[in-house]
C-alpha positions as CSV (number, residue, x, y, z in Angstrom):
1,X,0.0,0.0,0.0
2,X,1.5,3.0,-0.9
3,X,0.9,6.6,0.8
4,X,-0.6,9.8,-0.7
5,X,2.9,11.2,-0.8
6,X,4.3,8.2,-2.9
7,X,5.1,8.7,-6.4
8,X,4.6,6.0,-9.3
9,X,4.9,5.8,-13.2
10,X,1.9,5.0,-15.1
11,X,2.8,3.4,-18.9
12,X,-0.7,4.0,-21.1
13,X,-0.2,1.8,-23.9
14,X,-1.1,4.0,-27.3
15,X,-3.4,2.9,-29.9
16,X,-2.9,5.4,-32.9
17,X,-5.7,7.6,-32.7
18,X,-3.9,11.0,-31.7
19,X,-6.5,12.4,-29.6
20,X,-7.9,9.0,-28.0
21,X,-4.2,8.4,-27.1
22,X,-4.2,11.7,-25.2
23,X,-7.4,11.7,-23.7
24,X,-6.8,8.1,-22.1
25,X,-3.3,9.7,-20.8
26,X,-5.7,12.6,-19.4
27,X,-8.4,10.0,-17.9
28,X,-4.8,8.8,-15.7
29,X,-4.0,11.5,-14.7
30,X,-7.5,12.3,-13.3
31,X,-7.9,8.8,-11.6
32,X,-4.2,8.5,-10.0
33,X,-3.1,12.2,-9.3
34,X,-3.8,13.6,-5.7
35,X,-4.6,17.6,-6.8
36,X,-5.9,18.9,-10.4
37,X,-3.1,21.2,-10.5
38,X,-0.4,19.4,-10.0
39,X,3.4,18.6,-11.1
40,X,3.8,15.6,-13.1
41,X,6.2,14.1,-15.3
42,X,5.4,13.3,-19.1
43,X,7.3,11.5,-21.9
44,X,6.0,10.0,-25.2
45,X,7.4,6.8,-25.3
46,X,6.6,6.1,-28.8
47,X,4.2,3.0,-28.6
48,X,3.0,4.6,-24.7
49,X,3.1,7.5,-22.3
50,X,5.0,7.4,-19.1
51,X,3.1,9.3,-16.5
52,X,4.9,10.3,-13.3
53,X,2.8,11.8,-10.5
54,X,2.2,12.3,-7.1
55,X,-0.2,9.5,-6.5
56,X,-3.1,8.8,-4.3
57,X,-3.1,5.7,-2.6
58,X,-3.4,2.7,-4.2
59,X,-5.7,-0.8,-4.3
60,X,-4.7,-4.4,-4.2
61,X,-5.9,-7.6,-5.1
62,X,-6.4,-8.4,-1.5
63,X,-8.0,-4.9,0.0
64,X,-10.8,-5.4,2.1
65,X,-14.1,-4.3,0.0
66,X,-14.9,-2.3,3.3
67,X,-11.6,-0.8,4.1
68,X,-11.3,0.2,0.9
69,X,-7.9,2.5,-0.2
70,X,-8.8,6.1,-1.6
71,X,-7.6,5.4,-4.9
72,X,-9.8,2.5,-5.2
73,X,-12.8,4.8,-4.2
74,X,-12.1,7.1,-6.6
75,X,-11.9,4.1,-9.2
76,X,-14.9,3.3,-8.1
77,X,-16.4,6.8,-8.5
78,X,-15.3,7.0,-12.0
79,X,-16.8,4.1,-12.8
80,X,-19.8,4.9,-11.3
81,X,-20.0,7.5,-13.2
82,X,-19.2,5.5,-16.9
83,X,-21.9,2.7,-16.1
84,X,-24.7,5.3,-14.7
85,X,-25.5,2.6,-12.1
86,X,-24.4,0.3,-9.6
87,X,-20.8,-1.6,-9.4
88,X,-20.9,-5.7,-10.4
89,X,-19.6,-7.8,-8.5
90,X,-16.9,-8.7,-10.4
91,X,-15.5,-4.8,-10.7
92,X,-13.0,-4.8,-7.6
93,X,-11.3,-7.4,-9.0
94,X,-11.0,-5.7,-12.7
95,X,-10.3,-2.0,-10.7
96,X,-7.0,-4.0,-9.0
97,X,-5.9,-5.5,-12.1
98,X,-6.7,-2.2,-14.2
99,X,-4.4,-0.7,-11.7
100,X,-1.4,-3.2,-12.0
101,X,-1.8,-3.1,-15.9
102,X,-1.3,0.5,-15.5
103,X,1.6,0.3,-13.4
104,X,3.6,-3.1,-14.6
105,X,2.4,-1.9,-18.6
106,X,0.9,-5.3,-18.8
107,X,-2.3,-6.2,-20.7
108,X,-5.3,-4.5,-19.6
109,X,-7.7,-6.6,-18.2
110,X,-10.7,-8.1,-20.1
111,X,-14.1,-6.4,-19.7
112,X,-17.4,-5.5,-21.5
113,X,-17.6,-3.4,-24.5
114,X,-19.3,-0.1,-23.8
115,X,-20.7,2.1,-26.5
116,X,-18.4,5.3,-27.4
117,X,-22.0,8.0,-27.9
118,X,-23.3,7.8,-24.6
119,X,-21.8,8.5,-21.4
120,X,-18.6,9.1,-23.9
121,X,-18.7,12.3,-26.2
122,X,-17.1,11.2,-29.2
123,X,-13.3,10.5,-27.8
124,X,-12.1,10.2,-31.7
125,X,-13.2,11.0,-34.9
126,X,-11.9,7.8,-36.3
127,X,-14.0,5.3,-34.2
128,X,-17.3,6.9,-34.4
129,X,-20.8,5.1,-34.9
130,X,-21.5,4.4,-38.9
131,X,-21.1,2.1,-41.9
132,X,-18.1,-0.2,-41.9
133,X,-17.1,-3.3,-44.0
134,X,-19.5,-4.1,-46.7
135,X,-22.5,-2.5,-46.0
136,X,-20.2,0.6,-46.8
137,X,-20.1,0.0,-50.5
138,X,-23.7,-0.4,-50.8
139,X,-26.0,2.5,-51.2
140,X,-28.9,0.2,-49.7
141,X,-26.7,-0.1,-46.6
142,X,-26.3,4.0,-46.3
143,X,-30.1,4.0,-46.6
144,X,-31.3,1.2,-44.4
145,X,-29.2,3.1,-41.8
146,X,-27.3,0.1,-41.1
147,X,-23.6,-0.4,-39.9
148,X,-21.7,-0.6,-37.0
149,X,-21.8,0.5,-33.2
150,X,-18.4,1.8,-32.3
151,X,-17.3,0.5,-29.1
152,X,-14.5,0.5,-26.5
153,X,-13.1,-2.1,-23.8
154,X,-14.1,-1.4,-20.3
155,X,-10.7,0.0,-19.4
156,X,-10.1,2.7,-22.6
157,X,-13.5,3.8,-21.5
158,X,-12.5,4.1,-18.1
159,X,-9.8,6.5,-18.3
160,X,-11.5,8.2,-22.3
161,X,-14.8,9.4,-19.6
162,X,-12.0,10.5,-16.6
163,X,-9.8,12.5,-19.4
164,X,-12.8,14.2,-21.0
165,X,-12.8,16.6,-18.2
166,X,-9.7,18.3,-19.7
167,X,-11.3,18.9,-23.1
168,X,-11.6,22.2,-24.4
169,X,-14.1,22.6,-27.3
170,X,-13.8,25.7,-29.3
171,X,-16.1,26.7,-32.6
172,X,-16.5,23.0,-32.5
173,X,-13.6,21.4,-32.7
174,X,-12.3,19.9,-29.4
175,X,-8.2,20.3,-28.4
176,X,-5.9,18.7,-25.2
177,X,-2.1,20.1,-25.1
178,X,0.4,17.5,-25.1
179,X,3.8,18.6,-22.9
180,X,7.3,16.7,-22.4
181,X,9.1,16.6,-19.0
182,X,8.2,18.0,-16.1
183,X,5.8,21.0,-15.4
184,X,3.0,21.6,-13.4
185,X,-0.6,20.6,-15.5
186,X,-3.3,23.3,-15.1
187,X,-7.3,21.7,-14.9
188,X,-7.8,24.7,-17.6
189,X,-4.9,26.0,-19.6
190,X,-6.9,28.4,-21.5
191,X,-8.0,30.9,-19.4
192,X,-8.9,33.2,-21.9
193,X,-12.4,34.5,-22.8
194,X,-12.6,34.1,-26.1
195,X,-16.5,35.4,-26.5
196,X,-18.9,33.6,-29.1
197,X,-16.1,30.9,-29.3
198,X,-16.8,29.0,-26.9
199,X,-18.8,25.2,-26.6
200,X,-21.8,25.4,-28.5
201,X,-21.0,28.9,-30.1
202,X,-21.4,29.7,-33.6
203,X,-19.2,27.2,-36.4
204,X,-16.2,28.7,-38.0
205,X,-16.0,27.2,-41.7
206,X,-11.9,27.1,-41.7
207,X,-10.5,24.1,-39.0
208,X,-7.2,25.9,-40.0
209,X,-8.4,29.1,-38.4
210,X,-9.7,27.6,-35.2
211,X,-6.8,25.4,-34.5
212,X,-4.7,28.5,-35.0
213,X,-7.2,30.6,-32.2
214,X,-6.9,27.9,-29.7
215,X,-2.8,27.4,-30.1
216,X,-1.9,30.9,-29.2
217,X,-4.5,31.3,-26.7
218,X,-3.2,28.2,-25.5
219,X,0.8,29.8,-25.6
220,X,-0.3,33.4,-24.3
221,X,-2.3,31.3,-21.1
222,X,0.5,29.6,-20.5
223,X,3.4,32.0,-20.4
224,X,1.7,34.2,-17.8
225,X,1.8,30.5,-15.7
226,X,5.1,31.2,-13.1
227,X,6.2,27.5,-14.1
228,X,8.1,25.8,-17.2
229,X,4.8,24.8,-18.9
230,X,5.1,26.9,-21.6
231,X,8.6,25.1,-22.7
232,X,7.2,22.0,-21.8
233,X,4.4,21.7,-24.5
234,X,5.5,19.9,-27.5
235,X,1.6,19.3,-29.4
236,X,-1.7,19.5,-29.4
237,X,-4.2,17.1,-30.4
238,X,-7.1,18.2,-31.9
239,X,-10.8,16.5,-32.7
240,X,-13.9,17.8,-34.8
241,X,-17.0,17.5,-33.2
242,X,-19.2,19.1,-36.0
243,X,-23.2,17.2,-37.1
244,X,-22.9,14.2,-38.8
245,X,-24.8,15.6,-41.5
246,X,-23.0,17.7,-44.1
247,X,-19.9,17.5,-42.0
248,X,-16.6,15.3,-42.3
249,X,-15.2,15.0,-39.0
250,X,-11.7,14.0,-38.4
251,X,-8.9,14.3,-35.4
252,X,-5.0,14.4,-35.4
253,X,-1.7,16.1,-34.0
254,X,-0.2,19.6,-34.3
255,X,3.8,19.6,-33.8
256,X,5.1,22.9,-31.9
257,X,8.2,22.9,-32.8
258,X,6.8,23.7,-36.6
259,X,5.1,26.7,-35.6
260,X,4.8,30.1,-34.6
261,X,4.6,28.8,-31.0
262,X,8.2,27.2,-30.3
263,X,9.3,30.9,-30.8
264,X,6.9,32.8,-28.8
265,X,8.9,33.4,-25.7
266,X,7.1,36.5,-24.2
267,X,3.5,36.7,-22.9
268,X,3.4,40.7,-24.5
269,X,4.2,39.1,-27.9
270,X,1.8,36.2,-27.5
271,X,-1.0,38.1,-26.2
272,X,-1.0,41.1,-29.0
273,X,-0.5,38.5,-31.8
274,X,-3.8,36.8,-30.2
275,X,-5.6,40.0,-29.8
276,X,-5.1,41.1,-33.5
277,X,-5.9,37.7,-34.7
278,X,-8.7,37.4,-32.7
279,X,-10.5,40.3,-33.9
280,X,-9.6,39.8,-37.6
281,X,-11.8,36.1,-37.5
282,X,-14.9,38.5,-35.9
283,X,-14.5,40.1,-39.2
284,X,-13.9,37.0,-41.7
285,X,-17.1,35.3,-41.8
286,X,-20.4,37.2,-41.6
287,X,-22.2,35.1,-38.9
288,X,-25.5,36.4,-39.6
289,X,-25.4,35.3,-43.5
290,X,-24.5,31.9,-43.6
291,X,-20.9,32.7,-42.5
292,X,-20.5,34.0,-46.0
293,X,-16.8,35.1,-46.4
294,X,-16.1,38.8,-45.7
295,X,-13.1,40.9,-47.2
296,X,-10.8,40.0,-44.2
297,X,-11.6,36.0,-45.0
298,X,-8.7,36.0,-47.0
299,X,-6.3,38.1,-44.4
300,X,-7.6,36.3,-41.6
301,X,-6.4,32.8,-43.6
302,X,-2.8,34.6,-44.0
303,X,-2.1,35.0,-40.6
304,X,-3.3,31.6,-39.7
305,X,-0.8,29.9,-42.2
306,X,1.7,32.1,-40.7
307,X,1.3,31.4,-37.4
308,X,1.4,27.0,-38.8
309,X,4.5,27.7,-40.9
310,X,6.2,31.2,-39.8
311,X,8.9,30.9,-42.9
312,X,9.4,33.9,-45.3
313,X,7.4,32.9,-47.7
314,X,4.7,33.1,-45.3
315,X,5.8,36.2,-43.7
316,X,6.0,38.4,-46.6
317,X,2.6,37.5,-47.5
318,X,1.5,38.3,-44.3
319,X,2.9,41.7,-44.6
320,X,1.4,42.2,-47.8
321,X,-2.1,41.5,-46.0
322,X,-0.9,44.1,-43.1
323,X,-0.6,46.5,-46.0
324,X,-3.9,46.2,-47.5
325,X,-4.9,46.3,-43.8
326,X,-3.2,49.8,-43.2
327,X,-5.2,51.4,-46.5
328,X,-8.6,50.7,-45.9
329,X,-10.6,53.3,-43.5
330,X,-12.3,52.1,-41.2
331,X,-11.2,53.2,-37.8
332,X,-11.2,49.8,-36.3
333,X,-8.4,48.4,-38.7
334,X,-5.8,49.8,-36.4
335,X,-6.0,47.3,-34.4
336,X,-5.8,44.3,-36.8
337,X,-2.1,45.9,-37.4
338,X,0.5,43.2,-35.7
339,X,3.4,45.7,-36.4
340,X,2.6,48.6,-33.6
341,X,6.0,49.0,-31.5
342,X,9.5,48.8,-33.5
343,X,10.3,45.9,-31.2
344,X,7.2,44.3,-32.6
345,X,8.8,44.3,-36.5
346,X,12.3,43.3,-34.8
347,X,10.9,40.2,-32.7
348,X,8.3,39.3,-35.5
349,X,10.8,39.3,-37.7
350,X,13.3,37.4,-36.2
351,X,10.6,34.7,-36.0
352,X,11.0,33.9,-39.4
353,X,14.4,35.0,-40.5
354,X,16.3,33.8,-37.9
355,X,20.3,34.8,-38.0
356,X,19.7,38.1,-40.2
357,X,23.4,38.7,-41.8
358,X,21.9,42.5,-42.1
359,X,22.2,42.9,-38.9
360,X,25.3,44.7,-38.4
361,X,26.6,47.7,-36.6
362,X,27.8,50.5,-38.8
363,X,28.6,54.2,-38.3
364,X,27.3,56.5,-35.4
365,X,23.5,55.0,-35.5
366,X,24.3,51.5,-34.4
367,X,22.6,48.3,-35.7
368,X,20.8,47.5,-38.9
369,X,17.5,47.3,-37.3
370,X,17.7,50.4,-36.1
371,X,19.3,52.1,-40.2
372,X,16.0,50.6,-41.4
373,X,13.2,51.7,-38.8
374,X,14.5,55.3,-39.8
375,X,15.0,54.6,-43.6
376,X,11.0,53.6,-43.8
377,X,10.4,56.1,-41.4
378,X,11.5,58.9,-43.7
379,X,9.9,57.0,-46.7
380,X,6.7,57.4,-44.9
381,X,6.6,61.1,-44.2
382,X,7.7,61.2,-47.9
383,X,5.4,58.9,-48.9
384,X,2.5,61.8,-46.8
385,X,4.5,64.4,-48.7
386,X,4.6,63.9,-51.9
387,X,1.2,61.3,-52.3
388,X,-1.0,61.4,-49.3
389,X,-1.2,65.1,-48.3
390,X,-3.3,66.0,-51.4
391,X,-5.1,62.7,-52.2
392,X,-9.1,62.0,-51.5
393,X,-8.4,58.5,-51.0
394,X,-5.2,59.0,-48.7
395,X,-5.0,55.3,-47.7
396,X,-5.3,54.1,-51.5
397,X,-2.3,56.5,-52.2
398,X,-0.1,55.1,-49.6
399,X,-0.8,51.7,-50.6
400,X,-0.2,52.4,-54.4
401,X,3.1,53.5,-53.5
402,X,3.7,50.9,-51.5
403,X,3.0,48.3,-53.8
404,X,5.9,49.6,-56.4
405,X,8.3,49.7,-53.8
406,X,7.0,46.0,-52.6
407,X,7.9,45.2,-56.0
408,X,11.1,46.1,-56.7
409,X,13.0,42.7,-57.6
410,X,16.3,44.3,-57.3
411,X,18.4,46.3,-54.8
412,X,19.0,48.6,-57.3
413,X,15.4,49.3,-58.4
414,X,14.6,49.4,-54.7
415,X,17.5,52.4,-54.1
416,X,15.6,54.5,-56.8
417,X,12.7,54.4,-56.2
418,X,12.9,55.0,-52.5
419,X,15.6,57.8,-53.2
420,X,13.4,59.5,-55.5
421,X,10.6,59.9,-53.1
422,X,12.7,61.2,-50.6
423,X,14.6,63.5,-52.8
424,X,10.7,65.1,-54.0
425,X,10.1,65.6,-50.4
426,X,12.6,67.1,-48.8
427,X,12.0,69.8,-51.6
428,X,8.8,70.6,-49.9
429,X,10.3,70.3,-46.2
430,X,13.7,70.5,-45.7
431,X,13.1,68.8,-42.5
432,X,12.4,65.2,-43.5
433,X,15.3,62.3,-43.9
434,X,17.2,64.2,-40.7
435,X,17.9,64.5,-37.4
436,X,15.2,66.7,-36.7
437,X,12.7,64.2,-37.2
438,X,14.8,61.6,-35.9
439,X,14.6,60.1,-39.3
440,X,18.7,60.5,-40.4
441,X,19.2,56.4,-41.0
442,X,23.1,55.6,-41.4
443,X,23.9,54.9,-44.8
444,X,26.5,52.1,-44.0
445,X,24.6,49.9,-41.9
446,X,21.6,50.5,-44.6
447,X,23.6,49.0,-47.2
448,X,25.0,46.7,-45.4
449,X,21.4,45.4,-44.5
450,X,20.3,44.9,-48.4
451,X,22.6,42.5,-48.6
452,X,24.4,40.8,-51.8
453,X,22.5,38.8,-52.9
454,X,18.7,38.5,-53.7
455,X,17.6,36.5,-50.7
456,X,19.3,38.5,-48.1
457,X,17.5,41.4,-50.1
458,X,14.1,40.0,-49.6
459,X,14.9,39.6,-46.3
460,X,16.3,43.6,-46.1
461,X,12.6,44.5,-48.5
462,X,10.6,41.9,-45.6
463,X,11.9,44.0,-42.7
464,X,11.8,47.9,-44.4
465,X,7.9,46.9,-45.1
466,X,7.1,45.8,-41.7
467,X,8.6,49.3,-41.0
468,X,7.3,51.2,-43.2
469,X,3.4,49.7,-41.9
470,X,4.4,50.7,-38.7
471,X,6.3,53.7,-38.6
472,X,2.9,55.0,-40.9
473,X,0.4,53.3,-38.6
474,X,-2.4,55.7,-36.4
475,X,-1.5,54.8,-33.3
476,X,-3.7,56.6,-30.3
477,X,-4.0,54.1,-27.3
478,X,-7.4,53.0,-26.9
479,X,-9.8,50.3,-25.4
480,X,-9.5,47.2,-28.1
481,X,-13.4,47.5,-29.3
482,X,-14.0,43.2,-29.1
483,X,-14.7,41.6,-25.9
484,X,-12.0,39.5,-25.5
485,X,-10.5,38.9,-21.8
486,X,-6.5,38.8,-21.9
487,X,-4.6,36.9,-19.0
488,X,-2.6,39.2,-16.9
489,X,0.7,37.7,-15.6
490,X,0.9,37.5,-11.5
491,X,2.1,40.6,-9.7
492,X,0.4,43.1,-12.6
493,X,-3.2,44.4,-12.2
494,X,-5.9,43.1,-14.4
C-alpha cells in the first residue's frame, strides 16, 4: 500500500488515434493524481506515455471491499459514473488489475464493450458510430441506416470518460495540449475569454483558423503560468466534433516545434499576436449570412498559415495582408495591425528569419534594425508628402506607392525608387530624412542590411515593409473595441 505522498509511473499503452491516445493519458491523470493542478512528469514513449505523479493511494488484489484505499474509491467513482449505475460484483477485481496493468504496462484486463455515444462524447473521430465493412459499398446499406456501433473495452473507456474533463471545445472542434518533461498541468490551460467561441458557439468554416485561435490562446495562457509549462508543450491534439450531417469529421496532432509557437517566448508578444488575430476572425465570416466570407476572409487565412509555418514565404505574404490592412478606412483596422511597436517588427521578424546577416553595426546610428526603422520612417513622411497630403483617397495613395516599392525585384530598383521619393520631399520640407525628425538612418549599416544577394535582399525588402506599416500606422492608445479577456501575468493588475 503506498501513501498519498508516494510517487509512481503509469505506462498507457497507445493505440494510434492521436487524440484517443491523449485523452486516455488525461483519464490517468484524473484517476491516480492527488490535486488537479499538480506537477507531473510526461514522456511520449513512442508505442506509450510514461506518467509520473504524485499519486493517491493505491488498491490491491487483496484490499478489504470495506476498508477500501482512496484510490480504489475514486476508481470506483469514476466508474460509477461510466456505467450510470451500480458496481458488479466482479469490478474490484477488474479496478485491481486495471491498476497493475497501469503500473507493470501489462495487458489490460478483459471487460465488456461499452458504447463510445453515450456516457462518452465522441473520444475520436476515427471510431465513431456508422457504416463499416460491406454495408459501406452499398448505397442500400447507407439507406437502411445500417452499420456498425463503435465500441470500447471497459478500461479505454475508463480512463477516455476520466480524461474528457480536460477537453476544451472551441467553434466545434475539441483540443488537449500534449507537454514533455516535467511542469506543473493546469485543470484549464486556456483561461482566456474568447467570446462567441466557446462550446456550442457559432461554427467557424476554416478548422485551420480555429486550430490557429486555440494554439496561441493556448501559448499566451501559458506564459503568464510562473512554471516551465510553456517550454514543456510539444503538441496538441485536436478533434472535430461538427453534425454528422453535411460535416466530415476528423482528429490528429499539431507539432510545436513547426510553428509560430516554439518561438513565442514573451507573454506581450503572445498576447497582442492573439488580440489582432482574434478580432480579424470576428471580421472573416459574416455570422448572420450563412458565414458568408467577408473581405478580411482571405487576411484572416494569412495570418493563420503564418502562425502554422512562420517561414518567409509566409511572412511576406502576411505583410502584404498588413498593408492592404493599413489602406482601408475604417477606424477599427488599427488594431488588426501586428506591427505597432518597433520591437514588434524586430521580434516578429526574427521569427521567421532567424540569423539576419543584415544585422550589423555601422557608423554613429548602431545596428541594422535600427538604419532601417529610420530609412521607412522617412519613406513614410515622404510617402505623406509627396502622395497622401493631397489625395481623396489617402489610404489608396499610400498603398499604391507601396506596392511599387513592394515590388522592386532588385536592390538597385529598390534604391531609386525609395531615393526619389525622398529627394521630391525634402524639396517641400527640408526637415524630412534628418535628425530633426529623428529620421537620419546611417547609410553604411543600410547597405550593409540589403545585402548581396537577392535572398538577403528579400529579407532587407521583408523587414523595411514591416517598418514602413508601422512607422505610418495611427496609433492613439485606446480600449480594443471586441470583448475579448486577456490573462494578466501575476504581480500586474488586471
Amino acid at each position: 500500500m503506498k501513501d498519498m505522498n508516494s510517487t509512481s509511473i503509469l505506462h498507457i499503452p497507445k493505440t494510434g488515434l492521436p487524440f484517443l491516445d491523449v485523452l486516455r493519458l488525461y483519464g490517468a491523470l484524473e484517476i491516480y493524481s492527488d490535486d488537479v493542478q499538480c506537477e507531473v512528469f510526461m514522456h511520449d514513449a513512442g508505442h506509450a506515455w510514461h506518467l509520473q505523479t504524485r499519486m493517491n493511494a493505491c488498491p490491491t488484489e487483496n484490499s478489504n471491499y470495506v476498508q477500501q484505499s482512496e484510490s480504489q474509491q475514486i476508481l470506483q467513482q469514476w466508474l460509477i459514473a461510466l456505467r450510470r449505475g451500480a458496481l458488479k460484483p466482479s469490478d474490484d477485481a477488474f479496478m485491481a488489475q486495471f491498476h497493475a496493468a497501469l503500473h507493470t504496462n501489462t495487458t489490460y484486463p478483459s471487460g465488456e464493450l461499452l458504447n463510445v455515444a453515450l456516457p462518452l462524447e465522441n473520444p475520436d473521430s476515427a471510431i465513431k458510430a456508422g457504416v463499416r465493412d460491406g454495408a459501406a459499398i452499398k448505397y442500400r446499406g447507407l439507406e437502411a441506416g445500417q452499420g456498425m456501433k463503435a465500441v470500447l473495452p471497459l478500461a479505454d473507456a475508463l480512463l477516455v470518460f476520466a480524461g474528457q474533463s480536460r477537453m476544451e471545445e472551441i467553434a466545434g472542434i475539441r483540443f488537449l495540449p500534449v507537454f514533455e518533461g516535467r511542469c506543473s498541468v493546469p485543470e484549464v490551460v486556456t483561461s482566456i475569454n474568447l467570446t462567441g467561441f466557446g462550446k456550442g458557439s457559432i461554427i467557424i468554416p476554416s478548422v485551420l483558423c480555429v486550430q490557429v485561435l486555440y494554439l496561441l490562446a493556448l501559448k499566451a495562457s501559458l506564459l503568464v503560468l510562473e512554471n516551465d509549462c510553456a517550454d514543456c508543450l510539444v503538441a496538441v491534439a485536436y478533434n472535430t466534433n461538427y453534425a454528422p450531417r453535411g460535416n466530415y469529421n476528423f482528429s490528429g496532432v499539431i507539432a510545436i516545434q513547426s510553428t509560430l509557437l516554439s518561438k513565442l517566448q514573451s507573454h506581450r508578444m503572445a498576447s497582442h499576436i492573439l488580440e489582432s488575430y482574434t478580432l480579424l476572425l470576428y471580421k472573416a465570416w459574416d455570422t448572420t449570412n450563412n458565414n458568408v466570407s467577408t473581405d478580411f476572409t482571405a487576411h484572416c487565412l494569412t495570418m493563420a498559415e503564418w502562425v502554422m509555418q512562420p517561414t518567409p514565404k509566409r511572412l511576406s505574404a502576411l505583410i502584404t495582408g498588413q498593408e492592404k490592412l493599413r489602406c482601408l478606412t475604417q477606424s477599427t483596422n488599427r488594431y488588426l495591425n501586428i506591427f505597432t511597436q518597433p520591437t514588434d517588427v524586430q521580434e516578429i521578424f526574427t521569427m521567421s528569419y532567424t540569423n539576419w546577416s543584415g544585422n550589423v553595426a555601422g557608423g554613429s546610428s548602431g545596428s541594422g534594425y535600427e538604419a532601417v526603422r529610420k530609412f521607412a520612417k522617412a519613406v513614410s513622411s515622404a510617402i505623406w508628402e509627396t502622395r497622401q497630403r493631397t489625395a481623396e483617397n489617402k489610404g489608396k495613395a499610400w498603398y499604391d506607392e507601396v506596392s511599387i516599392l513592394r515590388s522592386a525585384s532588385t536592390p538597385k530598383a529598390f534604391r531609386e525608387r525609395a531615393l526619389t521619393l525622398l529627394e521630391q520631399a525634402h524639396r517641400r520640407n527640408p526637415a524630412i530624412a534628418t535628425i530633426h525628425r529623428e529620421e537620419d538612418f546611417d547609410p553604411i549599416a543600410l547597405l550593409a542590411s540589403v545585402g548581396d544577394d537577392r535572398r538577403e535582399f528579400e529579407a532587407f525588402r521583408d523587414l523595411f515593409r514591416m517598418y514602413l506599416i508601422q512607422q505610418s500606422t495611427y496609433r492613439e492608445h485606446q480600449p480594443s473595441p471586441m470583448p475579448i479577456s486577456m490573462p494578466v501575468p501575476a504581480g500586474q493588475a488586471a
